[in-house]
FILUMDREN-595771 format. One record per atom (N, C-alpha, C, O, CB): x, y, z; atom name. Coordinates in Angstrom, 1 decimal. Glycine has a CB too. Layout:
PT,x,y,z,site
PT,X,Y,Z,CA;
...
//
This chain:
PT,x,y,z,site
PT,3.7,18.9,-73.6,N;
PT,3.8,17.5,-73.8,CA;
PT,4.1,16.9,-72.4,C;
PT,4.8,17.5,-71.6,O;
PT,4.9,17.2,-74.8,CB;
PT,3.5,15.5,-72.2,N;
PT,3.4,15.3,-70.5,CA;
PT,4.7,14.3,-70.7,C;
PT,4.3,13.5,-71.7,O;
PT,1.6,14.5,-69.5,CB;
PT,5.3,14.1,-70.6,N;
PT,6.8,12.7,-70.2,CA;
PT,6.3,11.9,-69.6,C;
PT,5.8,12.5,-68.6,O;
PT,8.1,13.0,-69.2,CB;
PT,6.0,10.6,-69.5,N;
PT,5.5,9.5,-69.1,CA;
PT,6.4,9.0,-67.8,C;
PT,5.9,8.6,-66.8,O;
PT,5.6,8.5,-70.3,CB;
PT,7.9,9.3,-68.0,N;
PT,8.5,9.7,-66.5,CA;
PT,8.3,10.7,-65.5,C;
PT,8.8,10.6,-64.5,O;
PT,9.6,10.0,-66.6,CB;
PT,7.4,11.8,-65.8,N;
PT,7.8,12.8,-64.9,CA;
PT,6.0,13.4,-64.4,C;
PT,5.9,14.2,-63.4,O;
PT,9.0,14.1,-65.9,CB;
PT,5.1,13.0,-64.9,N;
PT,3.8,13.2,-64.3,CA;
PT,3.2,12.0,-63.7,C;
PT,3.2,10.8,-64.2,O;
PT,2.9,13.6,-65.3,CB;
PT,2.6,12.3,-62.6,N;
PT,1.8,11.6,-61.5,CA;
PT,0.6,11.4,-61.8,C;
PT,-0.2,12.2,-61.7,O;
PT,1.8,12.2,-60.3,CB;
PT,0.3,10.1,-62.3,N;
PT,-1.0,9.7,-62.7,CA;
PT,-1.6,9.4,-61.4,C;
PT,-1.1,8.8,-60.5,O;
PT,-1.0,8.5,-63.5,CB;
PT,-3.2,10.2,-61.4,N;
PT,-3.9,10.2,-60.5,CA;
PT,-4.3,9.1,-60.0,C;
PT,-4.6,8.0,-60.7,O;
PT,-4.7,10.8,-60.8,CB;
PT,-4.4,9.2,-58.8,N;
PT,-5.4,7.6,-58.3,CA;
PT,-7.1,8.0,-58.6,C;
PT,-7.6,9.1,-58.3,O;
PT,-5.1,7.3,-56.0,CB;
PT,-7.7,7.1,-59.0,N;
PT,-9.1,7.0,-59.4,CA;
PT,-9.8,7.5,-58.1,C;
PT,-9.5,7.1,-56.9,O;
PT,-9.6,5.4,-59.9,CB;
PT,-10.7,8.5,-58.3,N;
PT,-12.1,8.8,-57.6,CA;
PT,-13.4,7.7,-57.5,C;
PT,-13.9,6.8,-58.2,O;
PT,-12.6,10.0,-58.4,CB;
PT,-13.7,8.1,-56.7,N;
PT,-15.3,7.4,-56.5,CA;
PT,-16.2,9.0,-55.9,C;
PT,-15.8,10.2,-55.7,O;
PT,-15.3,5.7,-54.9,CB;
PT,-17.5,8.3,-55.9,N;
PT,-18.4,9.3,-55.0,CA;
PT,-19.1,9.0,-53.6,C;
PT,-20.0,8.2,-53.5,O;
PT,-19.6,9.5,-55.8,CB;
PT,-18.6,9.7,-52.5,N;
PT,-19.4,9.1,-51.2,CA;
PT,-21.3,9.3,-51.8,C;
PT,-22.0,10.1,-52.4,O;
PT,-18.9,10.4,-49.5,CB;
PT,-21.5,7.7,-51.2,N;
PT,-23.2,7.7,-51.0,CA;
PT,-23.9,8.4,-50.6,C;
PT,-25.0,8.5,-51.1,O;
PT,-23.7,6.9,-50.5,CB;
PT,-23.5,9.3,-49.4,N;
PT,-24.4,10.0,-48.4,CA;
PT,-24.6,11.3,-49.0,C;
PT,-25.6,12.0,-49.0,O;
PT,-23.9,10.1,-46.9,CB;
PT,-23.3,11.5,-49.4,N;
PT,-23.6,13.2,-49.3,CA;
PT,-23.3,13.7,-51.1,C;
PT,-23.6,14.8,-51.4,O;
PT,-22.2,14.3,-47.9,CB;
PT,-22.5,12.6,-52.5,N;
PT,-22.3,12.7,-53.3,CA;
PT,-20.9,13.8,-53.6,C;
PT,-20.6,14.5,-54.6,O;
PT,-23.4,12.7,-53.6,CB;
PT,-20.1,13.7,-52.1,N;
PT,-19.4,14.1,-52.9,CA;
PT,-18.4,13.2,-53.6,C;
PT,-18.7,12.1,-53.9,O;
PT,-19.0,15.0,-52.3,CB;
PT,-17.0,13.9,-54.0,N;
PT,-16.0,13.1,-54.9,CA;
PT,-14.9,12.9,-53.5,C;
PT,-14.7,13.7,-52.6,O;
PT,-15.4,14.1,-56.5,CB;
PT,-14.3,11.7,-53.7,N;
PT,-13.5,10.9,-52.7,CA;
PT,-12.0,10.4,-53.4,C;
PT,-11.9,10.0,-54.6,O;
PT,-14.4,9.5,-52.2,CB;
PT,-11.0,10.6,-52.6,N;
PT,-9.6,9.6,-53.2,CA;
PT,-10.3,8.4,-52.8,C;
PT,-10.8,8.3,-51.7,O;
PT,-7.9,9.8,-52.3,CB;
PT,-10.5,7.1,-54.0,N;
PT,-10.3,6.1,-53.3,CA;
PT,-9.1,5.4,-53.1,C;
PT,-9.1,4.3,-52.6,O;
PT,-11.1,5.3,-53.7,CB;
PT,-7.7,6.0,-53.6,N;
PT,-7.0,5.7,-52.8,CA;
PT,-6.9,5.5,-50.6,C;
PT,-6.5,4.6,-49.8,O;
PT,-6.3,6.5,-53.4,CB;
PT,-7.3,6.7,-50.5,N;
PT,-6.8,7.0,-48.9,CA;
PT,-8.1,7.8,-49.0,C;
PT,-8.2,9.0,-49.3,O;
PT,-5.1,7.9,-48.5,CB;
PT,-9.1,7.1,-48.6,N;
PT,-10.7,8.3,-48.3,CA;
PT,-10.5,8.3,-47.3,C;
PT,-10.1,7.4,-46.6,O;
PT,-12.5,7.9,-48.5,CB;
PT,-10.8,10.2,-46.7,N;
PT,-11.0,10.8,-45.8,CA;
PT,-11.7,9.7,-44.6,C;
PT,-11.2,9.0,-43.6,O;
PT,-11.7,12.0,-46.3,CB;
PT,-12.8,9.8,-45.0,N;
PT,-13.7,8.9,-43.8,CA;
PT,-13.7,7.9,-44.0,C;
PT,-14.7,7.4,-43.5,O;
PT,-14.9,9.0,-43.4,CB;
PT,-13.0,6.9,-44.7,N;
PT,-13.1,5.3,-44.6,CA;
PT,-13.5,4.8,-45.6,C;
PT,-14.0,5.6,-46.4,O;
PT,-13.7,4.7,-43.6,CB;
PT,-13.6,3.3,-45.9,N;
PT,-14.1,2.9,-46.5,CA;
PT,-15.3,1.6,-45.8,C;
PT,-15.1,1.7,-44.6,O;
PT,-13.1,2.6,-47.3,CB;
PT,-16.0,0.9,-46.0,N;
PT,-16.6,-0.3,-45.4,CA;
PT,-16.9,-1.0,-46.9,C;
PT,-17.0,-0.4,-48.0,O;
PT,-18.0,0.0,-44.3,CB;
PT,-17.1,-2.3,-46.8,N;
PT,-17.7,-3.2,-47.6,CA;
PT,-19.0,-4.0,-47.4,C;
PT,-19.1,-4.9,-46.5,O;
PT,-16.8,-4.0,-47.9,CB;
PT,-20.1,-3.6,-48.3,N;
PT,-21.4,-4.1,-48.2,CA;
PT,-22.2,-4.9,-49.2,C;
PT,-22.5,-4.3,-50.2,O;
PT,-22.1,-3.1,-47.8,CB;
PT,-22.4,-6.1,-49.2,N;
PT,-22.6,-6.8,-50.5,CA;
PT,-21.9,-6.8,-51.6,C;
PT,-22.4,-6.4,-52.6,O;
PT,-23.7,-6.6,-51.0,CB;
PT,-20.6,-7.3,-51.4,N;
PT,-19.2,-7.5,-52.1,CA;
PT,-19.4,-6.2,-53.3,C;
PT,-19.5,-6.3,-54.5,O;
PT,-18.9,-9.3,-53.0,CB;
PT,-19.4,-4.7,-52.5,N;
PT,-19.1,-3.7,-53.4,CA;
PT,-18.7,-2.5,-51.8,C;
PT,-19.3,-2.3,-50.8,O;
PT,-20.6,-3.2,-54.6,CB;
PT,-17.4,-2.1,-52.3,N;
PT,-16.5,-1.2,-51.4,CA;
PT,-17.1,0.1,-51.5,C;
PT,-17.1,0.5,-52.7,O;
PT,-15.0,-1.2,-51.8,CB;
PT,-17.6,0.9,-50.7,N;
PT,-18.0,1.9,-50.7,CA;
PT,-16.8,3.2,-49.3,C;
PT,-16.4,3.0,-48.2,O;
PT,-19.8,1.5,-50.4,CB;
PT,-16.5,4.4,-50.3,N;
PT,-15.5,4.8,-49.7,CA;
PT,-16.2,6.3,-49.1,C;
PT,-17.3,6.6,-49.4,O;
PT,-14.3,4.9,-50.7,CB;
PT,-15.5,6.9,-48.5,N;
PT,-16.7,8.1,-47.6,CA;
PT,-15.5,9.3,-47.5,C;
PT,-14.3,9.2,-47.6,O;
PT,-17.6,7.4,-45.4,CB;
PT,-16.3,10.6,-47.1,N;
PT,-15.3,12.1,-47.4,CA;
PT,-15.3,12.4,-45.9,C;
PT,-14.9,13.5,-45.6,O;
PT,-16.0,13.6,-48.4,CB;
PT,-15.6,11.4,-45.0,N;
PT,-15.9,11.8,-43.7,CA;
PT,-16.1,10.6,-43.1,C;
PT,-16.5,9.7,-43.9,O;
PT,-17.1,12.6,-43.5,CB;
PT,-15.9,10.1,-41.5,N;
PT,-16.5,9.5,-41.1,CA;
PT,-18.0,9.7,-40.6,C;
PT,-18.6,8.7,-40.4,O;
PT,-15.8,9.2,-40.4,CB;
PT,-18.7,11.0,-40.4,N;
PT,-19.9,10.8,-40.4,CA;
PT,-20.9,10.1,-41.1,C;
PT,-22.0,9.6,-40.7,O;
PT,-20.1,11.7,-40.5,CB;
PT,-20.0,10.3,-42.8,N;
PT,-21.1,9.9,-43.3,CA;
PT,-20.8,8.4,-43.6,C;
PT,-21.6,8.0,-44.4,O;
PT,-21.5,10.8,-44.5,CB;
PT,-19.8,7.5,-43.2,N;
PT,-19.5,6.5,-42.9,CA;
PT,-20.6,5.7,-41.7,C;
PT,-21.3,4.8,-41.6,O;
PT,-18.2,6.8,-42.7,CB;
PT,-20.3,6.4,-41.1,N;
PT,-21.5,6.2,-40.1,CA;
PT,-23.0,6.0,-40.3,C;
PT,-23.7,5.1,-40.0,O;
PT,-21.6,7.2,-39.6,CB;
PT,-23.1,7.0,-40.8,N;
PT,-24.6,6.9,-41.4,CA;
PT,-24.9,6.0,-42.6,C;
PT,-26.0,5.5,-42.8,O;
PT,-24.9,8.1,-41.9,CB;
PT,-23.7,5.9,-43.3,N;
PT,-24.0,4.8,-44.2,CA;
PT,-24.2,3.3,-43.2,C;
PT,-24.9,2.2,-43.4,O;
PT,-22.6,4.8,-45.5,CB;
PT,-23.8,3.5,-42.7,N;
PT,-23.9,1.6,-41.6,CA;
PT,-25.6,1.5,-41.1,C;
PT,-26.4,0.6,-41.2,O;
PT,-22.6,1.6,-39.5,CB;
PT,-25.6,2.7,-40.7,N;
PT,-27.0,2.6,-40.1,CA;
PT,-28.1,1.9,-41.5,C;
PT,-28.9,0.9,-41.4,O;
PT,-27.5,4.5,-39.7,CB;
PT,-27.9,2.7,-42.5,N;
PT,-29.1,2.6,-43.5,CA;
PT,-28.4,2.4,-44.7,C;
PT,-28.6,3.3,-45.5,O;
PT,-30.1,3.9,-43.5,CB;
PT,-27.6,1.4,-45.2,N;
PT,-26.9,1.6,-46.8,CA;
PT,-28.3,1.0,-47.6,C;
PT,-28.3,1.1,-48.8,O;
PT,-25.1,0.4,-47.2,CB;
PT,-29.3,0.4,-47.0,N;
PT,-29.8,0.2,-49.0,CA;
PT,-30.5,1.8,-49.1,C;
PT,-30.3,2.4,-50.1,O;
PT,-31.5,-1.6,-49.4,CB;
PT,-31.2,2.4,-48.3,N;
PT,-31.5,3.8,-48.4,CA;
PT,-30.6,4.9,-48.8,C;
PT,-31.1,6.0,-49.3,O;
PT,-31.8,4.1,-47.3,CB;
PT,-29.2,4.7,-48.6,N;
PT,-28.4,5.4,-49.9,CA;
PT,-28.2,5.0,-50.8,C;
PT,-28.0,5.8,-51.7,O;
PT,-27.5,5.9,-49.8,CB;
PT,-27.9,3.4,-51.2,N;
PT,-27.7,3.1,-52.8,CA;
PT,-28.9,3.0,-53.4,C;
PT,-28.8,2.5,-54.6,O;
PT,-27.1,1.8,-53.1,CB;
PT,-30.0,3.3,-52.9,N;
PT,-31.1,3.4,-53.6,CA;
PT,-31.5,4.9,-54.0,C;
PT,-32.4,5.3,-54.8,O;
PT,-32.1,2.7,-52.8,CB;
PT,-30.6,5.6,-53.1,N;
PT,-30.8,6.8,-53.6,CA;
PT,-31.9,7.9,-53.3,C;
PT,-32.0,9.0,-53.8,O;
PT,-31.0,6.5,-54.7,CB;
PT,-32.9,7.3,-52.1,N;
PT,-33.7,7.6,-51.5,CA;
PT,-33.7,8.5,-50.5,C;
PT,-34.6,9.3,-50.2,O;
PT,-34.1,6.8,-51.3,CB;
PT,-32.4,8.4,-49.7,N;
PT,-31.9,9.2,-48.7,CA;
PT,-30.3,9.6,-49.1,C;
PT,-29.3,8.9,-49.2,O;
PT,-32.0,8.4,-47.2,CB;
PT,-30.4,11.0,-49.3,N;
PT,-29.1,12.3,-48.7,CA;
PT,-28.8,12.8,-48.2,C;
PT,-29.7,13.1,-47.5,O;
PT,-28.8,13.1,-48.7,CB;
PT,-27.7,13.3,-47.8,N;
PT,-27.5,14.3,-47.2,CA;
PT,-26.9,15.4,-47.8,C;
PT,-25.9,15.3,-48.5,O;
PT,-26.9,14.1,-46.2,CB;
PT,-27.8,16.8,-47.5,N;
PT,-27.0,18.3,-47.9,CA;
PT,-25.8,18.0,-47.3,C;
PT,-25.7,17.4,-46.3,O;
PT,-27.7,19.7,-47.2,CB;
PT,-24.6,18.6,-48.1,N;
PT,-23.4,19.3,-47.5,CA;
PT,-23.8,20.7,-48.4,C;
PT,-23.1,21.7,-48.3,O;
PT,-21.7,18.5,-47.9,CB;
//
């Protein structure tokens, strides 16, 4: 039985665009940026990066990256 005092409710996840993985969106590793009033959070600054270069090619889903 969990006590409503004594367990740490998780902060919500998201998925980085580039590479799909799973992210704190509390405190993401590589940042966050905002692009067409939707916050997108990253597991890396690389792929932060790369998302600047080309974001409709990852929310479109068109371009990945392997990890």
């Amino acid at each position: 039985m969990k006590l409503p005092l004594f367990w740490k409710r998780q902060s919500p996840n998201s998925i980085d665009p580039v590479c799909d993985m799973e992210v704190t969106t509390k405190n993401p590793a590589g940042g966050s940026w905002k692009y067409k009033g939707t916050t997108y959070t990253f597991c890396a600054p690389g792929c932060k990066i790369a998302f600047q270069k080309e974001p409709d090619s990852y929310i479109s889903g068109n371009k990945k990256i392997e990890m």
